[in-house]
C-alpha positions in Angstrom: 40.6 -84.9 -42.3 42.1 -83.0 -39.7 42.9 -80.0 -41.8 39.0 -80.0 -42.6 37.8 -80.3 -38.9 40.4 -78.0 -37.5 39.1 -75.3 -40.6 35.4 -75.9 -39.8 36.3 -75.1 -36.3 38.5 -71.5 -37.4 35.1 -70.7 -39.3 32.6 -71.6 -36.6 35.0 -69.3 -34.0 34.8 -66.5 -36.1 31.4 -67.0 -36.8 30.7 -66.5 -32.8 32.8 -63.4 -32.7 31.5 -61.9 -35.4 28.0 -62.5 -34.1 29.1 -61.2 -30.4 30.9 -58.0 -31.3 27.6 -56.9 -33.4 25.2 -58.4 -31.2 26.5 -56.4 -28.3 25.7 -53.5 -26.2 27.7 -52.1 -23.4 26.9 -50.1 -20.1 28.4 -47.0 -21.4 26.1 -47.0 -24.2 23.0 -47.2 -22.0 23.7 -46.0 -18.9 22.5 -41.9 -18.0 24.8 -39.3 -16.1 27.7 -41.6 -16.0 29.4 -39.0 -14.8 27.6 -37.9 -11.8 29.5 -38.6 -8.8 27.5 -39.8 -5.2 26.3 -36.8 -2.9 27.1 -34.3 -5.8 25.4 -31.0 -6.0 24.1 -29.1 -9.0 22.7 -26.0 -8.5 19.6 -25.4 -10.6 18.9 -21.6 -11.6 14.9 -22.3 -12.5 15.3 -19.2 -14.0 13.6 -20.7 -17.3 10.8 -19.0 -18.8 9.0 -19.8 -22.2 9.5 -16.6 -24.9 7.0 -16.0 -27.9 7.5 -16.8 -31.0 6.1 -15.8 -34.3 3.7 -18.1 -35.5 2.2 -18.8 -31.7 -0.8 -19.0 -31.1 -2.2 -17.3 -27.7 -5.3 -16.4 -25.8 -5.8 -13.2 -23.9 -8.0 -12.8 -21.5 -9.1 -9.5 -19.2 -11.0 -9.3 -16.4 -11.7 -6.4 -14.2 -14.1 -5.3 -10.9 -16.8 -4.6 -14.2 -16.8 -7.2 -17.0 -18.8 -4.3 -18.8 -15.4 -2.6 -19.3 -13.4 -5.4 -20.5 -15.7 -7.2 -22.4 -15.0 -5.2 -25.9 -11.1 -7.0 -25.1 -12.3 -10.4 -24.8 -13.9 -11.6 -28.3 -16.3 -14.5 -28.8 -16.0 -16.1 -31.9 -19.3 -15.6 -34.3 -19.3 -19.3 -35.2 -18.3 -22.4 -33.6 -18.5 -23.5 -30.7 -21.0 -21.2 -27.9 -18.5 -18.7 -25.6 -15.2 -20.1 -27.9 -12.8 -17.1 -27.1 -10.8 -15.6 -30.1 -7.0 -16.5 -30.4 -4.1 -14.4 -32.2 -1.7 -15.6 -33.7 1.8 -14.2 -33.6 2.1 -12.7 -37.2 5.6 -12.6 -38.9 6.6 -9.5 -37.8 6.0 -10.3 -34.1 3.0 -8.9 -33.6 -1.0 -9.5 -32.7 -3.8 -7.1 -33.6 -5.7 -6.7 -30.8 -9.1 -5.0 -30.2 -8.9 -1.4 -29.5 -5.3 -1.4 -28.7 -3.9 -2.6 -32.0 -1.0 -3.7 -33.3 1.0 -5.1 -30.1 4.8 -6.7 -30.4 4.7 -9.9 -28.4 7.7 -11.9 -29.9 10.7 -12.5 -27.7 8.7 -11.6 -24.7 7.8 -13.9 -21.9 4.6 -14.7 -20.6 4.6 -12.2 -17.8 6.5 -9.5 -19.6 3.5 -10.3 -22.2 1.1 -9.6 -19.3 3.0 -6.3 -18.1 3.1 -4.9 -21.5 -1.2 -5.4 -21.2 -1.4 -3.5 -18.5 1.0 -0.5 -19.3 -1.1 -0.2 -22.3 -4.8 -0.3 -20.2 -3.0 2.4 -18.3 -1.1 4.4 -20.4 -4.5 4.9 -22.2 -6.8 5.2 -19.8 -8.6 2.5 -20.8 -8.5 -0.4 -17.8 -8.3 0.7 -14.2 -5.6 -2.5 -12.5 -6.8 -5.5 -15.1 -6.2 -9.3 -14.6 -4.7 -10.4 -17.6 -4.4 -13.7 -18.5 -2.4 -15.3 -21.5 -1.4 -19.2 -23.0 0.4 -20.0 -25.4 -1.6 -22.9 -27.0 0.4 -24.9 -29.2 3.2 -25.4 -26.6 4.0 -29.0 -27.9 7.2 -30.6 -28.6 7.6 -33.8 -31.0 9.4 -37.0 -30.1 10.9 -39.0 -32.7 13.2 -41.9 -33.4 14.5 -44.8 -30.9 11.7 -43.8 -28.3 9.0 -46.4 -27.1 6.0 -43.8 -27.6 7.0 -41.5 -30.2 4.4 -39.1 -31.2 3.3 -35.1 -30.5 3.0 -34.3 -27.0 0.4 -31.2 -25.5 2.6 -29.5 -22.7 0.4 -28.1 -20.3 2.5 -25.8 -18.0 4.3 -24.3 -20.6 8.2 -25.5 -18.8 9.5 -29.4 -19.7 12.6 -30.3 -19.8 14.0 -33.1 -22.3 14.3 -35.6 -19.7 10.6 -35.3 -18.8 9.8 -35.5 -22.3 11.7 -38.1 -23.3 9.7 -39.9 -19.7 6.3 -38.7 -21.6 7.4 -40.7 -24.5 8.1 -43.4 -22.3 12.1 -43.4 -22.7 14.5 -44.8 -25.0 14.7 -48.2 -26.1 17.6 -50.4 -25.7 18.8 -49.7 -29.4 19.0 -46.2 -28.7 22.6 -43.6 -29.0 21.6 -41.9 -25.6 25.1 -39.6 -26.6 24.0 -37.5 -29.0 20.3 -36.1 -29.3 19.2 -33.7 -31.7 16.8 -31.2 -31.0 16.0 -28.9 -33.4 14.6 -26.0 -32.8 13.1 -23.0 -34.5 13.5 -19.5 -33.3 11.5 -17.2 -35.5 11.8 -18.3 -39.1 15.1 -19.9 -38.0 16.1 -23.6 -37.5 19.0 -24.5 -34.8 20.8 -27.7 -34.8 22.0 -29.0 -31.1 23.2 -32.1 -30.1 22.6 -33.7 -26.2 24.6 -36.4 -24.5 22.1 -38.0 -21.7 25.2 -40.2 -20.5 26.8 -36.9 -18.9 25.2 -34.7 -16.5 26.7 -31.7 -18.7 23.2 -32.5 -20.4 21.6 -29.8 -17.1 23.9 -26.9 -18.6 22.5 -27.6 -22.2 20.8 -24.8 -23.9 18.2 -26.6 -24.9 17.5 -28.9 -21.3 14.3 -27.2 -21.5 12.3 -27.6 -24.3 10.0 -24.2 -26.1 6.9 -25.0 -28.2 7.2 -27.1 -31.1 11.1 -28.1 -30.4 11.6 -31.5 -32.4 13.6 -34.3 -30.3 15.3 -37.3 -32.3 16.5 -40.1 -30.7 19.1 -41.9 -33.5 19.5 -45.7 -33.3 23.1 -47.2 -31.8 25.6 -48.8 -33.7 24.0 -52.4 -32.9 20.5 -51.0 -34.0 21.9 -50.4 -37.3 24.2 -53.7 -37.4 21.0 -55.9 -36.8 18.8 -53.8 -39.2 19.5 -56.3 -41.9 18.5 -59.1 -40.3 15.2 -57.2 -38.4 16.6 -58.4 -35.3 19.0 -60.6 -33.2 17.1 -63.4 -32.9 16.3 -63.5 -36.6 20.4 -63.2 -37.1 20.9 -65.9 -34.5 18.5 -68.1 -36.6 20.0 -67.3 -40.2 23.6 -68.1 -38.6 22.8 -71.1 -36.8 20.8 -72.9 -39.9 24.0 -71.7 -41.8 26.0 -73.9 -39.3 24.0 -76.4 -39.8 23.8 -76.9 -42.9 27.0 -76.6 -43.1 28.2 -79.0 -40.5 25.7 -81.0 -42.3 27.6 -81.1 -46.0 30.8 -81.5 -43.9 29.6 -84.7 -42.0 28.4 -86.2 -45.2 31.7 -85.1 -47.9 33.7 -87.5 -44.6 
């Protein structure tokens, strides 16, 4: 008899250990810039700037003292909707064929260096006397996947966002996600990159890819708990299964003695 009882207790111990070591999460796993250190300085470079990429799609605009001049660069589409301007697309070999000037190599080439290159050319040819040119890049969007609580495709405005604020737009990471080790994958002209981002250091400012370029992809992969638990869809639903185990259990016990 108390060989029995003091065995039913062993099991019910390891039951509760087994339960608590799978069931738990520690601060280190959740906790950003652990190590940041009070009154520290970083000093931000803000030297980012988006660069084209084959496959973007852009809009160019001129304007000038006479619209007459510039209107033959700013195309209306035939159909659609009225005063819809044209957009180009970056082709595969980096360029866009643009009215009257032609072929023109945008890829690698920032927004204002896009918007410089413009203008050399109204000059160069004689064409534009001191032109406004405008250009976005439209599909600057980045993707959030995985352990977030709003994944989804997200329109960035201002062309600039850095993971944290995207990761914010997609209203952070849930408790059951590795906050160590990130992906973002990235593709730079026909090319996929791989590269991994730990949000618990603040090595995450330095990273190559702290801000984000059109169509990056973020995923977020579940922690070691998320996938303990997956079995059992969550801990509460593990807590029941294990204490109607006990029960049961405890049950056939009290009624074999």
């Amino acid at each position: 008899m108390n060989k029995l009882n003091l065995n039913f207790k062993q099991f019910l111990l390891s039951l509760f250990i087994v339960f608590s070591i799978t069931s738990c999460v520690t601060k280190q796993e959740i906790v950003y810039f652990q190590n940041a250190k009070d009154f520290e300085t970083m000093v931000d470079t803000d030297t980012f700037e988006a660069k084209l990429k084959i496959g973007d799609i852009i809009s160019v605009y001129i304007s000038t003292l006479n619209p007459t001049l510039a209107q033959p660069y700013n195309l209306v589409m035939a159909t659609g909707a009225a005063g819809e301007m044209v957009t180009y697309i970056i082709d595969v070999d980096g360029n866009i064929d643009y009215p009257v000037l032609g072929k023109i190599k945008l890829v690698g080439l920032t927004v204002e260096e896009a918007k410089e290159l413009f203008k050399k050319k109204f000059k160069d040819g004689n064409l534009l006397k001191d032109p406004v040119v405008i250009i976005r890049i439209l599909n600057y969007r980045v993707t959030i996947a995985g352990e977030v609580n709003g994944p989804g495709v997200y329109n960035i405005q201002n062309e600039r966002v850095t993971i944290l604020e995207a990761l914010g737009m997609a209203g952070d990471l849930t408790i059951k996600a590795r906050r160590d080790n990130v992906l973002v994958i990235r593709n730079q002209n026909g090319t996929k990159t791989y590269s991994r981002v730990d949000l618990t250091s603040k090595e995450v400012f330095n990273s190559p890819v702290f801000y984000l370029t059109q169509n990056d992809y973020v995923y977020v992969e579940p922690n070691n708990s998320a996938i303990s638990g997956a079995s059992g869809d969550s801990r509460v639903n593990t807590l029941i299964t294990i204490t109607s185990f006990i029960l049961t259990t405890a049950l056939i016990f009290v009624t074999r003695n």
